[in-house]
N, C-alpha and C positions, 0 to 999 in steps of 0.2 A: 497498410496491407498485412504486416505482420501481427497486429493484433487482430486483425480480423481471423487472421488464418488459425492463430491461437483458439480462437475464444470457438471459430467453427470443429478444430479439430480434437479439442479437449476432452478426454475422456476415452476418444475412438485410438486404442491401442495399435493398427493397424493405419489409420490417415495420420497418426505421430510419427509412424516410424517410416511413414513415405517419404514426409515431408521436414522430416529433420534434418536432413544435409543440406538443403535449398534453405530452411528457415538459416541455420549455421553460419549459412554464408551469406544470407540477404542481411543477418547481426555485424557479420564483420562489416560488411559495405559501411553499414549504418553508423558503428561505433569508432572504426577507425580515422585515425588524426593526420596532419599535413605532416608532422614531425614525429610518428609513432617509430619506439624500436619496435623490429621484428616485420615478421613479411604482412604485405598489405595485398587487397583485392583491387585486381585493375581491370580485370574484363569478369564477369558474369559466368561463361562459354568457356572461359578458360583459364580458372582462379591459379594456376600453376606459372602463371606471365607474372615476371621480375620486371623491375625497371632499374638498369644499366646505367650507368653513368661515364659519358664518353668523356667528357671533356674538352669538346671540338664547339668551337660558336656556331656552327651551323646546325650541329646535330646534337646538343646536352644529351641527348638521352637515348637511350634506345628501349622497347618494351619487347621484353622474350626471354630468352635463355642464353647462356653461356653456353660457347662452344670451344675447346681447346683443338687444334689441329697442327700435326706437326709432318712435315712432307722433308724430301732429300733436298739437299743442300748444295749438292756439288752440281756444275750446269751439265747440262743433258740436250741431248737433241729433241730426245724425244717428248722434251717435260718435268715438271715436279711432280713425284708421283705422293702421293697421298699413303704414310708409315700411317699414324695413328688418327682418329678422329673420336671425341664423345661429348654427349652433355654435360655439363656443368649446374648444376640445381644449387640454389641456397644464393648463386650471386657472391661467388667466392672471390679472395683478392688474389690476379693472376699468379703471386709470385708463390702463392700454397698449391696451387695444383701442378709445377713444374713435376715431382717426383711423381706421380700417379702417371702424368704423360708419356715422360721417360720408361718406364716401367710398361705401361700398353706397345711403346716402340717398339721395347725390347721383346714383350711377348707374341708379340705378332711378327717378326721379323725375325728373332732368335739373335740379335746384333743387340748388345747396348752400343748405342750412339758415342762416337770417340771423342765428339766436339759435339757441344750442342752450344745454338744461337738465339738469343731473347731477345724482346725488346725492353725501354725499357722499364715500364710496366712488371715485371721481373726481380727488381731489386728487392732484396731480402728473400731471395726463394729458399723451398725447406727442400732441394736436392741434395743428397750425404757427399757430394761429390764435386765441389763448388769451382774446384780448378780447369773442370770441364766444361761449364757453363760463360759463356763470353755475351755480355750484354752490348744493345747501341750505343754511342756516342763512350764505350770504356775506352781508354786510354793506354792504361797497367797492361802490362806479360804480355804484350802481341806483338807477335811475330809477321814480316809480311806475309808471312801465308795465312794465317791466320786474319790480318786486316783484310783479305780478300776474299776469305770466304766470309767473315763477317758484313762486308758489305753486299751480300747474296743474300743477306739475308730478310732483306725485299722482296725478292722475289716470291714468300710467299703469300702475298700481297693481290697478285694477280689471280693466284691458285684459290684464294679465298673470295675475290669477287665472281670471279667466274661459278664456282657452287650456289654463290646466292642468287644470281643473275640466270645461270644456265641451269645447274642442280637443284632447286627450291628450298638452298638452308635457309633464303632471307625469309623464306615464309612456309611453317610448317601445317600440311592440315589434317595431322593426327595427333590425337585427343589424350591427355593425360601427360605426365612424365617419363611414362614408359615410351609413350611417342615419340616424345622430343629426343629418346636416345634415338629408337629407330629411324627417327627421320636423320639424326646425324651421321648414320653409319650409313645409311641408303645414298647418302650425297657421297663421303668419302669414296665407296665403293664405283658411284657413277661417276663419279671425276678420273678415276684410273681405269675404267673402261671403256669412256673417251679416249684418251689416251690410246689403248691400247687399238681401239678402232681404227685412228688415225695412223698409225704404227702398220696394221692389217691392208688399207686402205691402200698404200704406200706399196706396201708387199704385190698384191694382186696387179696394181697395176706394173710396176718390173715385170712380174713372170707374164702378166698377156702383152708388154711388148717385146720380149723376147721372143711368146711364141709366134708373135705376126710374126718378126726377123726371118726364125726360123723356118716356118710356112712360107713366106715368100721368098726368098732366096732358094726354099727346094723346089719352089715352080720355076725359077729362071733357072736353074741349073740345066744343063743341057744333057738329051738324056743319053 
């Protein structure tokens, strides 16, 4: 199909330049290896899908994009609210994107984070600030307080199922790199205004049973 497409379009300056990104990319299909460095083509629709490597017997792999997410720490009633969220492109190793993280926390929040907690996937992170950073199963410098907010640090666990499951990060369906950010921040965002729903929800219902209270204790009031 590719030679066909060659030999019909040669010559016609205008059907080359249609069809040279689709020929580009039907090449890499074509030429790419089981063991090639460098990024490879896995879907047609959407040459921008990585394939992930979990490291879990059930699931080796996953095919899509990295997503870094980093939410509050300390328990709440209300929830973990969702501090920073982005894509991640190139299939980075997690402990290099630690300081770009930190940095989104910090600019959107105007707080650099006084503790921050990894997993640990983590080791060897390029944070300038390494005394702040407390990985899983660490041992060294912890203090019980410190072990206790470190074992919170599951909790965002749920906060990251729930976005795939409820906010559609497990599955994005806009097109490009540029989407894969927008769909990241469109999930962040909708996970804390869940939240903040439920939070409302809550609200509304106190002040309308107050107002029954109210309303009905001014009808039996004797006049």
């Amino acid at each position: 199909m590719i030679r066909d497409i060659d030999r019909k379009t040669a010559g016609d300056a205008s059907l080359e330049g249609a069809f040279r990104n689709e020929l580009a990319l039907a090449r890499g299909v074509r030429d790419q290896q089981q063991r090639q460095v460098g990024p490879k083509v896995y879907l047609l629709h959407a040459p921008e899908v990585e394939c992930i490597g979990k490291g879990k017997p059930h699931k080796p792999y996953e095919f899509g994009c990295k997503v870094a997410v980093a939410t509050t720490n300390a328990r709440a009633p209300g929830g973990q609210f969702v501090t920073y969220i982005g894509a991640l492109h190139g299939n980075p190793y997690d402990g290099h994107t630690l300081k770009d993280t930190v940095a989104g926390v910090t600019a959107i929040t105007g707080l650099e984070p006084e503790r921050t907690f990894v997993d640990k996937g983590y080791r060897g992170h390029d944070y300038d600030q390494p005394s702040r950073v407390f990985r899983s199963g660490q041992k060294r410098g912890l203090t019980p307080r410190i072990k206790r907010s470190l074992r919170r640090r599951s909790a965002i666990e749920p906060v990251i199922g729930h976005m795939k499951e409820d906010g559609r990060l497990g599955r994005n369906f806009l097109s490009s790199r540029r989407g894969d950010r927008l769909n990241a921040i469109l999930c962040g965002v909708g996970q804390n205004v869940r939240l903040l729903l439920r939070w409302f929800e809550l609200l509304l219902r106190l002040f309308l049973a107050w107002l029954y209270k109210a309303v009905f204790f001014r009808r039996l009031s004797p006049a």
